[in-house]
Each structure stands twice: as structure tokens, then as C-alpha cells.
Steps between C-alpha positions, in 0.01 A plus 500: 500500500687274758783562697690288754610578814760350682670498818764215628608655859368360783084443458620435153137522268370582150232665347348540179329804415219534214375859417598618849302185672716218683395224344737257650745545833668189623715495823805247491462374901136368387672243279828423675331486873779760640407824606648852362720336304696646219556386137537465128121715385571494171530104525231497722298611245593288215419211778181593534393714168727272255631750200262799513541690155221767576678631784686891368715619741595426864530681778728467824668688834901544579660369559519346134706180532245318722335477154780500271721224661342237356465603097245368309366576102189613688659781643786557181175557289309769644546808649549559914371816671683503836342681818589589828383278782276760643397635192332119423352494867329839440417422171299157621357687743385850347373278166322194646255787693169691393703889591556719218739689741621364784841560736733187475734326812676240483671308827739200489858380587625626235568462054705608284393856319725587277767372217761565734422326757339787764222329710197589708246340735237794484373719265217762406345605183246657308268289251260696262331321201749315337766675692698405808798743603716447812473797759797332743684200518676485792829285540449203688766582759278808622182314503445090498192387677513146314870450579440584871228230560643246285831487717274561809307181388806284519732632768189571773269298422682163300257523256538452134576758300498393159615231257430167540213523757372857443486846724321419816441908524126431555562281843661850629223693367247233741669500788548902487141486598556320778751747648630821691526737181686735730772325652779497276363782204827717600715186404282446172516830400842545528554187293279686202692804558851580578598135538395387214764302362635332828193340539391419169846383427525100374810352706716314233469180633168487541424144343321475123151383517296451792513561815612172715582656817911539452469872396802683650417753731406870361715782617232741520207268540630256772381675783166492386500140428560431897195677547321313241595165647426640874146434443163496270402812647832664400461396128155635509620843647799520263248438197285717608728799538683388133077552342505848703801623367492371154096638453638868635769495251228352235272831594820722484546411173160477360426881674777626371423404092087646605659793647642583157201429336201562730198440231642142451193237601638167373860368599640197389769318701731161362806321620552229733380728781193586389415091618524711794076476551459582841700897407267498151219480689599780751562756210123507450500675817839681503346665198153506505457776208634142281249386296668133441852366565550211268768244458499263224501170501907398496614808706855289543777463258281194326297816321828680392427280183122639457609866568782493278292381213206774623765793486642390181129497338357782658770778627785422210298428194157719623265233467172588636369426867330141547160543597438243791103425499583409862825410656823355319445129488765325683397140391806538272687128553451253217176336430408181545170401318249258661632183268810590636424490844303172483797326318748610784204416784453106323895459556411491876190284508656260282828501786211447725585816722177698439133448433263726238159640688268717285460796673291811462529870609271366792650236641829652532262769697418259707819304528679885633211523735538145687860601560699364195776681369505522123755593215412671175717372172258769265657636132813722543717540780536820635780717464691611816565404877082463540281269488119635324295196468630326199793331714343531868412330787171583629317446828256591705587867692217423776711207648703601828699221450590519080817721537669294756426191275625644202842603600587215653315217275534670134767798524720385763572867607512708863195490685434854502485542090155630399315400219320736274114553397389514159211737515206614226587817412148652568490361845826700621331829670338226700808309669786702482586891612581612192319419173768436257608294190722238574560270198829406536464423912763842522342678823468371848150672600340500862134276511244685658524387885098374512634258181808344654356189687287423220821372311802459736708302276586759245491815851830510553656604862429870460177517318634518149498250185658553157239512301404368093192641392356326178242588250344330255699645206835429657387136599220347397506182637643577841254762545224274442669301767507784744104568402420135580658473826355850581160389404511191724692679822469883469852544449615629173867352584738183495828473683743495226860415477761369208506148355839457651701322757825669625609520158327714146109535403447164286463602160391134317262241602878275584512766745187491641409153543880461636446781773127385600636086535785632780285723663147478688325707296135320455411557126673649162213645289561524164163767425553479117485121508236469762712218700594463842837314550560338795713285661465095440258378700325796672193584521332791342 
């Protein structure tokens, strides 16, 4: 049994659901090269599926003419089961995880929950079996954690928030560590409070797109963009306090739904916010009777698609639980096979912009460990904002020097950005404070302070790193990686960050080869071809 979900607001995706199992979830900024944008899914689809007749029934969110606007016979032919927006998040998060029972929060900007048009940016419910039953959905005007920073984002700190160029949310969540958590918490507070909708407010001429610097001036944020631009150390503090406020209201919330249920161990948590990694990690220790806090894979509105088509199989038609042998893949993008990716390769060594070096597992060892930086083109993308070794660029986490390289020679980004470890699961109790799961990279977790100058370019400024952990079963070949640099070093992690440049994760080998020719990156290993590319006229 297949059925298709769909979702055409902004992070417009698809997915295709067999027997409860995504077999296929496709992201529209990965083709276009534009971030968050939205779009025509059910045309998406076609694009990349052609005419699908196996496909049942589809699923969607409210509100329903993001989907309908553009008819199609696909969608006159088959039935539609249409969600709420939070109902999808839940569902993508309570189904996509191991827990039998689990408590159920979801944290965004806001969606559209009902026919009529009522919205919410958080919600809690209840998932048992094949059951998932909202508990509270708040409106969004009492509670809007997503709204809050995504207008903070812009009017403090003139970053992007969004279509074209993406939501720089995670360059406030670095330089929060590098700040006065204190300072302005009152103001932050306040702002996730009572004053909710001043300061979430969008000004009506705020310009479409991105942000170019000729934003007019907020009414209730202005006076904290003079701070902002007084100095670096004021945008630090001002972070800071915005990650101190928004993880107390994050705890409020989460206590509150435990307090109801007290013999709850597992909690599940989706929505935009839940990117929030640094406040995931911290609810290990906010709650330490929790025995996991997972997020899946597309926590954002790109998994509405996924969890609409998970509710609709398991809560609506009572469809049995998937049993996940490990984790929920989330190599879900199209595949490319190995002829494939030699055809598209040749194209460039016939232009004469690349050479082909046979490469083994062992010399790309040795290639991370004299310094190079290298980037993975291996099977399926990965669904979601995350990079997990099948679209990565790698490097050695021993080098002082790699992180400053890196931003400024491959990503182009702020200094301070961090760069996260991918870590053999086994080895965790012996780097980090808490021994956790991470597959996903969804918790920011402290390294053990005798570890940290062993790897300083995935440490970031206060001890922490937002950490992947990999097994075997949920990657074979990058965890054979992992085990061959560990064998040769003693270090049973790579610094690991997306296949990108300022704009989406590449998704085909176009991509690839296009990103690593305009960048500095060393190598592109293609692991299921056993070939180096590099650039015309280097040297291996």
C-alpha cells in the first residue's frame, strides 16, 4: 500500500510511503538551489516520479489550497486525507521513533490546524500504538517560540530568515554561547510572554525575499537592533539571553505535559524549533527520569509531508506500528546508481575541469589525516537541514586550524559557526557527558573536559558539539570510515558538515562537482565508485 504525501507551503516536499516505510522524500530547494521555498508538490512529484499509478491516497495539512491551486488528474483521481499542521509534525515525530508510548510537543512559528483557518505554533499530545491524540494545542498568539526568533533573526541581528537564502537561526544559537545569558532574559521573556505579538509582529513593508539591508525599522524590535549594531559583544549577550529564555519556556512546556503524566520515559518533540539542538540537549538534564528525547529526521515543515502520510497510515486507517531494526533511515532523496554517477562524473573530465583518481577507504584515511578536506557524494541524500555522511564534508577534528579554514574557504559563513563530530556510537560514554543516541545530529552534548584538546575543531566555545552518532546498521559505509580513521588515530570521529555552499545540501552529482569546482574543498569521493575527483591538474 502507498500513499503520497504532500505539502506545497514553504519547505515545500513529498513523500511516498510503502507499508508505513518512507520509501522516497524529496525536498523542492535541493533541485531549484533556493532555500525554504514553497511550491506546486503535487507537480513536484510528477517531475520527479513521472505518473505513479500505485500510489492510493494522499495525504496533506491546511491549509488546503497550497495543494489544490494548481489541479492536476493526479490529485482529481484519488482520494485526499487532510491534517492539521501539528497533527503531521507529531505524527513524523511520534511514528519515525522506537516508543510504544511516548508524550508528543511540537514548537514552530506557526500552521494552519484546522478547516477554518485557526492556527498554532505549539502543541502537545499523547501517542500510544497506532494512536496519537492531542492533549493541548495552544493558539499561536499565547505561545510562538518560532515566530519570536524568526523576527528576532531579521530585525536584531540582519540575518536571514527564510526564503531565498534560508533561516540563519543557527548563527544565533553559536554566538549565544559566546554571551552574557543574563543580561537581557527580562526583555526575552517578556517577548515570549505578554508581548508576544508586538514583537513577533511582521511590519507590512518588510521587503519579499531576502534580507538586503533596507528592512524598515521594527516598532517593537528597533531598540534592540541599536544594541545589536553597538558591538559583537552586544549580539553575543542578546543571543545568549534569547537561548535562556526560549530553553525555560521549552522546560515549561515539556514539565508541564510530564507533570500530567509522570510514568512517561520517552518524549518526542518536532517543528522548526526542535532544530533548536543546543535546548534538546539540555532536556536530558532538565529531566533526567527521560529515558530518550528523539526528534526525527525533518523536524521542520519539509516532514509535514512524511507525517501526514504516517498519520493517515497508522492513526486513521490503524495500520500497525513499523518496526525500525534500528533508526528510521533518512537516506530518503532519489538514488543515483553507480553508472549513473560515472556518466555525470565523465561530463566533467571530458570539459577538462576534473581528473578521476582510484581511491580506496585508505587513502582517503590518509588524505583526512595530512589535512585535506574531503566531500562525500555516497547513494541517497539525506532528508532534512543535516548533513549524515552521504552529502558531507569531512575533515580531520584534531586540526586547530580546520574550522577557521572551513568557514571561510568552503562555507563562507561567520567565524564563530561550529562544525559538528560524527561519532561511533559505542565510543560515546567515552567523549561526551552524557551517553546518548544522536542519529539525526538533534542534541548539543558537553565533551568530557580531558577530551576537548584532542579535537578542537569540532569543541565549540563552551565545551559542547552537536553530535551524529553512527552505527553500522544505519551506515555502513561511513561507519567503516569512522573505524578506519579511528584505527589509524585513536579517534572514532570526523568533523562533519553539509555538502553545501550558502545555498541547499547538493542532491545530484551536477551538484556536487559544481559546489566542490567553486570552492577549496580538496577531494569529492565518490565511495561506491571508488574514485577521487579532483580538480584539473592537481595532485593527489
Amino acid at each position: 500500500m502507498k500513499i503520497a504525501g504532500l505539502w506545497s507551503g514553504h519547505d515545500c516536499s513529498f513523500c511516498v510511503l510503502e507499508d508505513g516505510v518512507p520509501v522516497i522524500h524529496a525536498e523542492l530547494e535541493r533541485y531549484i538551489r533556493e532555500k525554504e521555498p514553497k511550491g506546486d508538490s503535487p507537480g513536484f512529484l510528477l517531475d520527479v516520479l513521472g505518473e505513479p499509478e500505485d500510489i492510493e491516497e494522499l495525504a496533506s495539512c491546511f491549509p488546503r489550497f497550497l495543494v489544490e491551486r494548481t489541479p492536476t488528474d493526479f490529485l482529481a483521481g484519488r482520494s485526499i486525507q487532510w491534517l492539521g499542521h501539528h497533527c503531521a509534525h507529531a505524527a513524523h515525530a511520534f511514528y519515525s521513533s522506537r516508543h510504544e508510548k511516548a508524550l508528543v510537543f511540537t514548537l514552530d512559528g506557526g500552521g494552519v490546524e484546522t478547516q477554518e483557518g485557526a492556527e498554532s505554533a505549539t502543541s502537545c499530545w499523547f501517542g500510544d500504538g497506532t494512536t496519537l491524540k492531542p492533549l493541548k494545542i495552544w493558539p499561536s498568539h499565547e505561545i510562538n517560540i518560532g515566530g519570536l526568533w524568526t523576527r528576532v533573526t531579521r530585525y536584531i541581528f540582519r540575518l536571514q530568515n527564510g526564503w531565498p537564502r534560508g533561516h540563519q537561526a543557527g548563527s544565533v544559537m553559536a554566538m549565544a554561547a559566546m554571551g552574557d545569558r543574563e543580561k537581557y532574559y527580562d526583555d526575552f521573556c517578556k517577548m515570549l510572554t505578554t508581548d508576544i505579538l508586538p514583537a513577533s509582529v511582521k511590519p507590512r513593508d518588510q521587503p519579499v525575499g531576502a534580507y538586503t539591508g533596507n528592512d524598515p525599522r521594527h516598532d517593537y524590535l528597533g531598540k534592540y537592533t541599536d544594541i545589536a549594531d553597538s558591538s559583537d559583544q552586544a549580539k553575543y549577550d542578546l543571543a545568549a539571553s534569547l537561548q535562556a529564555a526560549t530553553e525555560d519556556m521549552i522546560k515549561a512546556i515539556i514539565a508541564a505535559g510530564l507533570k500530567a503524566h509522570p510514568d512517561i520515559k520517552h518524549i518526542c518533540v518536532a517543528g522548526g524549533v526542535a532544530l533548536n539542538s543546543v535546548a534538546m540537549g539540555k532536556a536530558f538534564d532538565w529531566f533526567p527520569e527521560l529515558e530518550d528525547v528523539f526528534i526525527p529526521p525533518v523536524p521542520y515543515d519539509g516532514g509535514l509531508s512524511i507525517g501526514a502520510a504516517q498519520y493517515t497510515y497508522h492513526a486513521i486507517e490503524n495500520n500497525p506500528r513499523v518496526q525500525w531494526d534500528a533508526n528510521m533511515s533518512p537516506y530518503l532523496g532519489e538514488e543515483y546508481t553507480p553508472e549513473h554517477q560515472h556518466s555525470e562524473i565523465i561530463k566533467y573530465v571530458d570539459a577538462e575541469k576534473v581528473e578521476i583518481l582510484i581511491a580506496t577507504e585508505d587513502k582517503v584515511v590518509d588524505l583526512l589525516i595530512d589535512q585535506k578536506i574531503i566531500a562525500i557524494f555516497c547513494g541517497r541524500s539525506e532528508s532534512g537541514r543535516r548533513a549524515l555522511g552521504n552529502r558531507s564534508i569531512i575533515a580531520d577534528p584534531r586540526s586547530p586550524d580546520m574550522k577557521d579554514l572551513i568557514n571561510q574557504k568552503v562555507k563562507h559563513r561567520q567565524w564563530y559557526r561550529p562544525f559538528a563530530p560524527s561519532i561511533m556510537l559505542e565510543h560515546v560514554v567515552d567523549w561526551f557527558e552524557k551517553d546518548i543516541e544522536s542519529p539525526y545530529m538533534s542534541h548539543v552534548i558537553k565533551f568530557k573536559e580531558e577530551v576537548r584538546d584532542r579535537v578542537p575543531a569540532v569543541v565549540h566555545f563552551d565545551g559542547t558539539a552537536r553530535l551524529q552518532t553512527v552505527t553500522e546498521t544505519d551506515n555502513p559505509a561511513y561507519y567503516s570510515l569512522l573505524s578506519a580513521f579511528n584505527d589509524k588515530t585513536g579517534v572514532p570521529l570526523l568533523l562533519n558538515t553539509s555538502f553545501n555552499d550558502r545555498e541547499p545540501i547538493c542532491e545530484t552529482v551536477e551538484h556536487a562537482i559544481d559546489c566542490y569546482l567553486r570552492t577549496e574543498i580538496d577531494h569529492l569521493w565518490f565511495p561506491e565508485l571508488g574514485i577521487l575527483v579532483t580538480k584539473r591538474n592537481d595532485n593527489a
